[in-house]
BAKOL-210937 format. One record per residue (C-alpha): residue number from 1; z, x, y; residue in one letter. Coordinates in nm, 3 decimals, m for minus. Layout:
BEGIN
<NUM <Z X Y> "A">
...
***
This chain:
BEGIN
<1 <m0.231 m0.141 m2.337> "X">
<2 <m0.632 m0.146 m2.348> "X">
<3 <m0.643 m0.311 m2.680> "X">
<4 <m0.373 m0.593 m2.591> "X">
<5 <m0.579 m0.645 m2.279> "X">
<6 <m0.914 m0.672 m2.500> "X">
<7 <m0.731 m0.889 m2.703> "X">
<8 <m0.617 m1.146 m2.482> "X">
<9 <m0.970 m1.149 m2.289> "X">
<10 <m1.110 m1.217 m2.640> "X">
<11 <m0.911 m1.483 m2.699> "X">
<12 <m0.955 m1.644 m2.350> "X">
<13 <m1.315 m1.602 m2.252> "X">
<14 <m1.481 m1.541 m2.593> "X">
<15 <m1.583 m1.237 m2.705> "X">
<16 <m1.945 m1.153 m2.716> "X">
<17 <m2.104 m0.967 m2.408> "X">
<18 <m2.068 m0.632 m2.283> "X">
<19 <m1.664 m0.584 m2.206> "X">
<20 <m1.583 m0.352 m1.960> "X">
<21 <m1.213 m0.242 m1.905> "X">
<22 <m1.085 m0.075 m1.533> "X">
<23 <m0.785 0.065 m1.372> "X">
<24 <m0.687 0.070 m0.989> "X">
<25 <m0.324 0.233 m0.906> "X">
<26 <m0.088 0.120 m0.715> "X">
<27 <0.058 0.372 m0.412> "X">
<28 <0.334 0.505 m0.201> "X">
<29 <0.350 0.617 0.145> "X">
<30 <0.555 0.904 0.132> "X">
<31 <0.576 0.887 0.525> "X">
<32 <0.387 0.794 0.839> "X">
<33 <0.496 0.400 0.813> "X">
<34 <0.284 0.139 1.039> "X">
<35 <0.144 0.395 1.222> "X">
<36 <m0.225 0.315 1.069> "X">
<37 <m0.331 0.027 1.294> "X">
<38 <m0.229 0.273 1.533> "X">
<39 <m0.460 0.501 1.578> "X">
<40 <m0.192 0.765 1.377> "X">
<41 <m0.181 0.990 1.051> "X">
<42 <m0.034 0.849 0.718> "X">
<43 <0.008 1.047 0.414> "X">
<44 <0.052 0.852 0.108> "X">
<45 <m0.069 0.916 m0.283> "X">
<46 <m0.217 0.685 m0.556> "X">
<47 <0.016 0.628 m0.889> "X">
<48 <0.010 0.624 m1.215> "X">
<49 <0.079 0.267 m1.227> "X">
<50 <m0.195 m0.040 m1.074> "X">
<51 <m0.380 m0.270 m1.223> "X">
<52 <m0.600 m0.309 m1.535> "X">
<53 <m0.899 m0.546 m1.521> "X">
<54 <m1.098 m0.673 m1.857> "X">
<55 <m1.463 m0.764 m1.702> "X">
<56 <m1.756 m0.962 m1.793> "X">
<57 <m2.049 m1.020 m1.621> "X">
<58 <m2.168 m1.413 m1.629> "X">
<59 <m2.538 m1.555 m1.613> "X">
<60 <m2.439 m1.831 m1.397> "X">
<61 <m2.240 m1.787 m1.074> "X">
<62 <m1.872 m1.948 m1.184> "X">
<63 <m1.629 m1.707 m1.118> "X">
<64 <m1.340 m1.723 m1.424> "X">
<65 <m1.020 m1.535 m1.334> "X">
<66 <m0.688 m1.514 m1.555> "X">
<67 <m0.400 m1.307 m1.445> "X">
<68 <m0.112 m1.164 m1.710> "X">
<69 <0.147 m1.176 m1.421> "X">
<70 <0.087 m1.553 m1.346> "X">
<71 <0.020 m1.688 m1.670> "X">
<72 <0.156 m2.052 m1.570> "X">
<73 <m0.155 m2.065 m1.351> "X">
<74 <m0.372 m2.015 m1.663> "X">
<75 <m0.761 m1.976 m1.626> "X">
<76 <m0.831 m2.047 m1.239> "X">
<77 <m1.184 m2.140 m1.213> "X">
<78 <m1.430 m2.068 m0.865> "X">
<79 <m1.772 m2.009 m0.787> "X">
<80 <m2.012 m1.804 m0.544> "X">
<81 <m2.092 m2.071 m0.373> "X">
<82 <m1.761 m2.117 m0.283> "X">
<83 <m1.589 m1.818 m0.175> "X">
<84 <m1.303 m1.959 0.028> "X">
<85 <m0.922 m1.866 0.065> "X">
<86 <m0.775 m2.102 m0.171> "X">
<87 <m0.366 m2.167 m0.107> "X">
<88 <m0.311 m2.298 m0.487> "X">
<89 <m0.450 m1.987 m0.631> "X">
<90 <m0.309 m1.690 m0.421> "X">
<91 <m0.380 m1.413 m0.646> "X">
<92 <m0.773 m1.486 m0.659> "X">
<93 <m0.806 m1.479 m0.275> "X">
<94 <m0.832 m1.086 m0.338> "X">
<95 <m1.101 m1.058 m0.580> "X">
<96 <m1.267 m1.343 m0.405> "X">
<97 <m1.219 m1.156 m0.066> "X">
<98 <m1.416 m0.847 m0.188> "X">
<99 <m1.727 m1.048 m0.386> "X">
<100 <m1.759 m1.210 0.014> "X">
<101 <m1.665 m0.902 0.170> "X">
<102 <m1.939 m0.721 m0.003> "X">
<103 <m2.217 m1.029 0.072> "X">
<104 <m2.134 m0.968 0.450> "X">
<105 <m2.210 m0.612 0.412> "X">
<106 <m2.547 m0.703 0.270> "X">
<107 <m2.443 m0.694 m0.096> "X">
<108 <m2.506 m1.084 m0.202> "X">
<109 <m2.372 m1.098 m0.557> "X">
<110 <m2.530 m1.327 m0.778> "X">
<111 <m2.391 m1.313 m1.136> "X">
<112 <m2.037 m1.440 m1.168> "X">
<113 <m1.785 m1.300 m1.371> "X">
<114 <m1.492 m1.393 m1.615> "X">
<115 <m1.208 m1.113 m1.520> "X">
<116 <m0.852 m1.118 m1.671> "X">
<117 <m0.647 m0.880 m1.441> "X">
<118 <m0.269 m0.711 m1.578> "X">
<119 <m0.082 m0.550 m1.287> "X">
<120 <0.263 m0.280 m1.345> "X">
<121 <0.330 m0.261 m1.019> "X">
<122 <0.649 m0.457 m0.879> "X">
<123 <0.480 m0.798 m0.756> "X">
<124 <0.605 m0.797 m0.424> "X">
<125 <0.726 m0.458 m0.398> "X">
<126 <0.473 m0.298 m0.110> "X">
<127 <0.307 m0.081 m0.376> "X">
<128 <m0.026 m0.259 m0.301> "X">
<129 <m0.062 m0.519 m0.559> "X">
<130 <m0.333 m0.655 m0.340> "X">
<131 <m0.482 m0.325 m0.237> "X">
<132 <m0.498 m0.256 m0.585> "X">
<133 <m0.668 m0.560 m0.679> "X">
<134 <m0.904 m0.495 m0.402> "X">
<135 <m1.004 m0.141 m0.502> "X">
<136 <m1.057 m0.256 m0.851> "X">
<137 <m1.286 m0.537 m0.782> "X">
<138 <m1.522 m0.308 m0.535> "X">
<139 <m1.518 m0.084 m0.816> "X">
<140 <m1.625 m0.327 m1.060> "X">
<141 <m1.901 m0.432 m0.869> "X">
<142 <m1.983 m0.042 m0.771> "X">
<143 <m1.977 0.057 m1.137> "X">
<144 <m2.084 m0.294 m1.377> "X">
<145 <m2.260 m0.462 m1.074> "X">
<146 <m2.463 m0.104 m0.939> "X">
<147 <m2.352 m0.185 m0.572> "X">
<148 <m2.473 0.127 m0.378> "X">
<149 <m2.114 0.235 m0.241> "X">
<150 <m1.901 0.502 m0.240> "X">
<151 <m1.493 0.484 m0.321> "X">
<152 <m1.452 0.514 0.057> "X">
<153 <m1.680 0.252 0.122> "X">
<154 <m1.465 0.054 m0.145> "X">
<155 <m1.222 0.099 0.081> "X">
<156 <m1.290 m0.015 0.367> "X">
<157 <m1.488 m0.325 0.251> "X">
<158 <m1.090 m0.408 0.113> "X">
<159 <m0.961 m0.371 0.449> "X">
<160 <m1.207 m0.608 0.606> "X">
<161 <m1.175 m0.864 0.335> "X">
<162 <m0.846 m0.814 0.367> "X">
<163 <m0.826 m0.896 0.773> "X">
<164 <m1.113 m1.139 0.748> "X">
<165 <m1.036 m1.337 0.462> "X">
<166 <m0.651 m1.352 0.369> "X">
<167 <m0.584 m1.324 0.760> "X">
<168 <m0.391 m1.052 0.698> "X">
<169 <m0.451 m0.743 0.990> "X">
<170 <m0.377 m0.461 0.778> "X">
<171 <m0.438 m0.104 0.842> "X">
<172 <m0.705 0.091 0.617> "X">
<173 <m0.414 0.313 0.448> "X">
<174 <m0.344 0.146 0.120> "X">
<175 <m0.691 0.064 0.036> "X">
<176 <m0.792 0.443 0.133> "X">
<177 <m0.515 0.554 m0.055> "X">
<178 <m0.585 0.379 m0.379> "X">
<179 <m0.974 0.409 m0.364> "X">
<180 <m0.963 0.815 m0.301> "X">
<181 <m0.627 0.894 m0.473> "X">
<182 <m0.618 1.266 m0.673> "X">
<183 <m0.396 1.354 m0.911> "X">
<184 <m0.082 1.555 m0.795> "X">
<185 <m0.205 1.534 m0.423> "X">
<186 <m0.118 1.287 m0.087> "X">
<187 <m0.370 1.210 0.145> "X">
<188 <m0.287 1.302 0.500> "X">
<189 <m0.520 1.054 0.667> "X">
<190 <m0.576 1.021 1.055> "X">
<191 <m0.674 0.666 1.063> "X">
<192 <m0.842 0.690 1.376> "X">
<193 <m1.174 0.932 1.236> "X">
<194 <m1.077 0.854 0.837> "X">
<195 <m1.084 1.205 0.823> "X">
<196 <m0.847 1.324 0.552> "X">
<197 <m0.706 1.682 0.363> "X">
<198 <m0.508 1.645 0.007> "X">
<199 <m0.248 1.811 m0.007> "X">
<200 <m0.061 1.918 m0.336> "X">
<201 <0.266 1.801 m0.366> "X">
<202 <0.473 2.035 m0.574> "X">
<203 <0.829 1.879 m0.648> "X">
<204 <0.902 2.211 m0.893> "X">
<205 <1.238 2.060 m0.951> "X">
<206 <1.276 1.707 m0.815> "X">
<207 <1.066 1.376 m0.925> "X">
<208 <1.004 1.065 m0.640> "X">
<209 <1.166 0.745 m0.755> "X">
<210 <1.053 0.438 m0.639> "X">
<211 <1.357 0.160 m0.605> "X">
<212 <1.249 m0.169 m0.551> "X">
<213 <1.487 m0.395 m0.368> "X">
<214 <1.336 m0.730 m0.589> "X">
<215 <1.321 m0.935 m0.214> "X">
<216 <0.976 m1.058 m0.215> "X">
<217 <0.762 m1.050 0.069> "X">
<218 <0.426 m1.183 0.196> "X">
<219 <0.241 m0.981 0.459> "X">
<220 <0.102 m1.235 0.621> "X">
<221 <0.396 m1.466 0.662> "X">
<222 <0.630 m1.134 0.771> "X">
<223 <0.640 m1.031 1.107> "X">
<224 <0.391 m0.793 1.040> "X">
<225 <0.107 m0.953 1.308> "X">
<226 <0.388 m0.956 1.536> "X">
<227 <0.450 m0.609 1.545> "X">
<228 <0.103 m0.559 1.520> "X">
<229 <0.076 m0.723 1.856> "X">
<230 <0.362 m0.586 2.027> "X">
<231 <0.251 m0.260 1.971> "X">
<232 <m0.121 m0.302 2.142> "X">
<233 <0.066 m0.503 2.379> "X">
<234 <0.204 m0.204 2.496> "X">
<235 <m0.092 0.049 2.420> "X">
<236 <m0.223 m0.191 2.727> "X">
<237 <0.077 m0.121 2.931> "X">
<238 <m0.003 0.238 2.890> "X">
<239 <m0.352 0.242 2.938> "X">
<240 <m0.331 0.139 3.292> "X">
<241 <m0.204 0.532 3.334> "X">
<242 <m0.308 0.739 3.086> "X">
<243 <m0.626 0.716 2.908> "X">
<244 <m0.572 0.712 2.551> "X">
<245 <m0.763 0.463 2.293> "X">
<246 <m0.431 0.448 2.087> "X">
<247 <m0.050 0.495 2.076> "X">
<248 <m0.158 0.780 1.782> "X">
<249 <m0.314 0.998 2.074> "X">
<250 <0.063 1.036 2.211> "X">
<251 <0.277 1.320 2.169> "X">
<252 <0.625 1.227 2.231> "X">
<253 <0.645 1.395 2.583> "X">
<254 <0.317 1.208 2.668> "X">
<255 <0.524 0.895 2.572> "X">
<256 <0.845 0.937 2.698> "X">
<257 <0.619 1.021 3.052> "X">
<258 <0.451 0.682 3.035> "X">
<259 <0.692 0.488 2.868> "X">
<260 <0.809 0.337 3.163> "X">
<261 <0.453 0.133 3.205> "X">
<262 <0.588 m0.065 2.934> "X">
<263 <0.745 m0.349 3.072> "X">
<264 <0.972 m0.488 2.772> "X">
<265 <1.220 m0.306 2.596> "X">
<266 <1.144 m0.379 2.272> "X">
<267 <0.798 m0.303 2.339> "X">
<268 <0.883 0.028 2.418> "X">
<269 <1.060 0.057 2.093> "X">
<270 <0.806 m0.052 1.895> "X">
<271 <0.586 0.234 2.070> "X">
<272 <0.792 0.497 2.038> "X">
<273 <0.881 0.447 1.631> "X">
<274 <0.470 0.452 1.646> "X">
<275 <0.418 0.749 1.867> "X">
<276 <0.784 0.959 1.716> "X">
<277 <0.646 0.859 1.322> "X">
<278 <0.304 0.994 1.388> "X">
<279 <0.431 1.318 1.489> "X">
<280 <0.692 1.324 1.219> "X">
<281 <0.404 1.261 0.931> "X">
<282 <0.231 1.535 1.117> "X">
<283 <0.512 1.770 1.038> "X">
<284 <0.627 1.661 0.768> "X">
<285 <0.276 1.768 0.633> "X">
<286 <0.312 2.108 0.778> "X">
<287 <0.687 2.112 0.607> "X">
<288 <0.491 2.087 0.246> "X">
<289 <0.222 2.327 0.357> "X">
<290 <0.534 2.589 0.369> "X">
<291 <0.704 2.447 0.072> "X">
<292 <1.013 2.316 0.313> "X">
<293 <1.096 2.007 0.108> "X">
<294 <1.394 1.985 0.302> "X">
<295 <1.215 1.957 0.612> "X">
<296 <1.029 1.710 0.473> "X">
<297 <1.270 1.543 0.328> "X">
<298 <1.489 1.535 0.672> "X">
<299 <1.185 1.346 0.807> "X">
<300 <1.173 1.091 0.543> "X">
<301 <1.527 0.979 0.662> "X">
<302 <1.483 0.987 0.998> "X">
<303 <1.182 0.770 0.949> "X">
<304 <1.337 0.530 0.787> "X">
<305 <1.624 0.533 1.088> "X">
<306 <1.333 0.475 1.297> "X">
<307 <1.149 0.181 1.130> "X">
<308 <1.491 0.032 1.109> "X">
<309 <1.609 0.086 1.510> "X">
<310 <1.310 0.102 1.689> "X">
<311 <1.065 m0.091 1.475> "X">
<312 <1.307 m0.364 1.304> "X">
<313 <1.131 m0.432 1.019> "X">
<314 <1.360 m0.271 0.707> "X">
<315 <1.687 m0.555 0.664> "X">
<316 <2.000 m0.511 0.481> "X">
<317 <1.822 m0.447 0.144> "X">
<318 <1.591 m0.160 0.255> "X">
<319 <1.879 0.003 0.460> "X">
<320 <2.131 m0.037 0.142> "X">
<321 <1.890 0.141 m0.079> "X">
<322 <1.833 0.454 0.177> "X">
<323 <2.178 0.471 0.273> "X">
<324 <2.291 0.499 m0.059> "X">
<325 <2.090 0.736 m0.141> "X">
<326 <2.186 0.966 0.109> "X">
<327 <2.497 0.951 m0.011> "X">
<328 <2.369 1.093 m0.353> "X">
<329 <2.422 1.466 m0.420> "X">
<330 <2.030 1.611 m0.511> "X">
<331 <1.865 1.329 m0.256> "X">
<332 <1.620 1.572 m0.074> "X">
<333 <1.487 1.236 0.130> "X">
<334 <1.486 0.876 0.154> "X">
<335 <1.309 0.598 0.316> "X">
<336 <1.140 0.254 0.312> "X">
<337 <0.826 0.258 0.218> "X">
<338 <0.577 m0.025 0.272> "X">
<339 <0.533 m0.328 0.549> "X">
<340 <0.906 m0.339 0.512> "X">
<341 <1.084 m0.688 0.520> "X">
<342 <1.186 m0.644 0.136> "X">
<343 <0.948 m0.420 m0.066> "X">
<344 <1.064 m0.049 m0.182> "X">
<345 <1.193 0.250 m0.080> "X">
<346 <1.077 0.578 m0.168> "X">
<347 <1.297 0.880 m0.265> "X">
<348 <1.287 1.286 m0.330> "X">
<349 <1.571 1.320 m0.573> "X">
<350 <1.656 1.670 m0.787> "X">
<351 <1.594 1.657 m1.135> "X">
<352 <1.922 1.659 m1.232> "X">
<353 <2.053 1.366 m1.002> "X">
<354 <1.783 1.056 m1.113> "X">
<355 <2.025 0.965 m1.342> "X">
<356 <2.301 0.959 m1.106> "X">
<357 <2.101 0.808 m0.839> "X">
<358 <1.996 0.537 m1.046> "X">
<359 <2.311 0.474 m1.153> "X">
<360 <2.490 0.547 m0.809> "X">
<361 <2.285 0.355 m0.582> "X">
<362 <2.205 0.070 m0.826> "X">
<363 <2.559 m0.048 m0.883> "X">
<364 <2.585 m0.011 m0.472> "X">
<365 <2.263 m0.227 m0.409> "X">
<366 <2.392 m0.481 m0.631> "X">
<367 <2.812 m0.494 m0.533> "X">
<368 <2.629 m0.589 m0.173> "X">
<369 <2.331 m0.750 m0.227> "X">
<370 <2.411 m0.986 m0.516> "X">
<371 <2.108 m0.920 m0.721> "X">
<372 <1.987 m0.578 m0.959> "X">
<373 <1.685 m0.332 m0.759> "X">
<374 <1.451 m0.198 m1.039> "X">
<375 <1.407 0.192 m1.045> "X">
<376 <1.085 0.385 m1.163> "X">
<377 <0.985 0.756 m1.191> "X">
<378 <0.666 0.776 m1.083> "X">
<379 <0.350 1.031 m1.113> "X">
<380 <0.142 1.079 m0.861> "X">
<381 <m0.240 0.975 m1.008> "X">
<382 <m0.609 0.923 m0.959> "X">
<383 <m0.807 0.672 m0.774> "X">
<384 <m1.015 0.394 m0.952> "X">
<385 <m1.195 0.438 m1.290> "X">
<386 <m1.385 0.255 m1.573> "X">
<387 <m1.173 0.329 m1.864> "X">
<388 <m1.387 0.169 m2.182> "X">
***
């Protein structure tokens, strides 16, 4: 893969220079779904696949950036000067993002760069293409560009160039996730402190397989800053009685005591999928502590019945996938994973049933859907690194 990257940078941009090579992964949430921008726990875990990117540094400050995955849009061409969302070139608004991001935190860069990125994660799926991006650009300029910043800094210097940039108000989750992933371990994450335990997760006889429902979706133009809103909205409503900086503070008998404060119903529900999923990721984290897959994986499906009553945001192509599933002998758990709105789901299945699963649930999704969902076996990985 390196040396076809090489190869095409090469033959783009010209090959003298110090080359550098990098890889950001992608990740899953295994559970603990919107529950970041409120003030809850998450627990997700980097994978093996992300994105490569084939970096050198410039003398002048253009900014050159090719991407495998779009290859219609050839060589898209920027500068320092004039770091600005750009609608034409979508992809580049996330390394863009970062080389601002990073000048607002007192980092000014001054050399361009040309960068060809390749990404194997779904495009689209909610395995944080753009997180990944994101992570892998702060890491280029950490590592090639001696930024003084740590992989959590990386981190969160996504998330605001994420929210300030692309308009986008995401949570800190995926870019934490991807930026301090470990090999064979989640991250159980309260976003409220960003303190965080890894914890090993040991499948001894089952794999996670990713399905990807192939509906596309944008974050910003889903109903994600609705939600968003609806859900401080009603942390308001609550506030007036109990004095709690976020909906993540709750326990579910602290809720269903001051739920009545909010005054529209499907404010409430939105609250209580963000209160009842906290909890549940906090259990469900205990439940692998005391090797109860089954516990956990009993969560994971009642998660995703929550995310699709209370918080509306999974649609008939999430909900075929997980029901399906649970139909499937050797399922231990299934759930959307992601935003929602089209994306993934993410599945515990026995070793012996992936190939019935796959088989099972793919001829299902497509009978009702119209259109194949794309199945991978995923590894659980590392964060960022500088691979040549």
């Amino acid at each position: 893969m390196q040396e076809k990257l090489l190869e095409k940078f090469k033959e783009l941009f010209g090959a003298d220079g110090e080359i550098r090579t990098y890889f950001a992964p992608g990740r899953v949430n295994m559970i603990g779904e919107h529950t970041d921008y409120n003030g809850g726990h998450v627990f997700p875990c980097a994978l093996t696949i992300g994105t490569y990117g084939v970096v050198r540094k410039r003398e002048d400050n253009k900014l050159r950036f090719y991407s495998m995955n779009f290859e219609n849009l050839g060589i898209i061409e920027s500068s320092l000067e004039d770091l600005k969302p750009d609608p034409a070139a979508d992809w580049t608004n996330y390394p863009k993002g970062v080389i601002w991001a990073f000048g607002e935190k007192g980092m000014k860069i001054t050399q361009g760069m040309d960068l060809l990125l390749f990404g194997n994660i779904p495009n689209g799926s909610g395995l944080s293409s753009s997180a990944s991006v994101e992570v892998l650009t702060g890491y280029i300029l950490k590592d090639f560009y001696g930024c003084d910043v740590t992989n959590q800094d990386i981190a969160l210097i996504g998330q605001f160039s994420e929210n300030q940039f692309n308009g986008v108000n995401c949570g800190i989750m995926d870019q934490f996730a991807i930026a301090m992933g470990k090999k064979g371990h989640a991250i159980f994450l309260d976003t409220a402190t960003l303190e965080y335990e890894y914890a090993p997760i040991e499948l001894k006889d089952a794999k996670i397989v990713i399905s990807c429902s192939n509906k596309k979706r944008g974050l910003g133009d889903s109903k994600y800053n609705e939600r968003r809103a609806e859900c401080e909205k009603a942390l308001e409503e609550i506030q007036q009685y109990a004095g709690v900086k976020s909906l993540g503070e709750l326990t579910e008998e602290e809720f269903e005591k001051f739920k009545s404060a909010i005054k529209d119903e499907d404010r409430v529900k939105r609250a209580r999928h963000a209160v009842y999923e906290n909890q549940r990721t906090i259990k469900a984290v205990e439940a692998l502590k005391n090797n109860d897959v089954e516990l956990f994986g009993k969560l994971m499906n009642e998660s995703h019945v929550s995310l699709r009553d209370d918080y509306e945001v999974t649609g008939i192509e999430l909900d075929t996938l997980a029901e399906e599933a649970w139909k499937v002998d050797g399922v231990i758990g299934s759930r959307m994973t992601g935003a929602g709105f089209g994306g993934c789901s993410v599945s515990i299945v026995k070793n012996d049933a992936v190939d019935t699963f796959i088989e099972q649930v793919g001829k299902a999704y497509e009978e009702k859907i119209g259109y194949a969902a794309d199945f991978y076996v995923v590894e659980i990985g590392d964060g960022p690194s500088r691979l040549a």
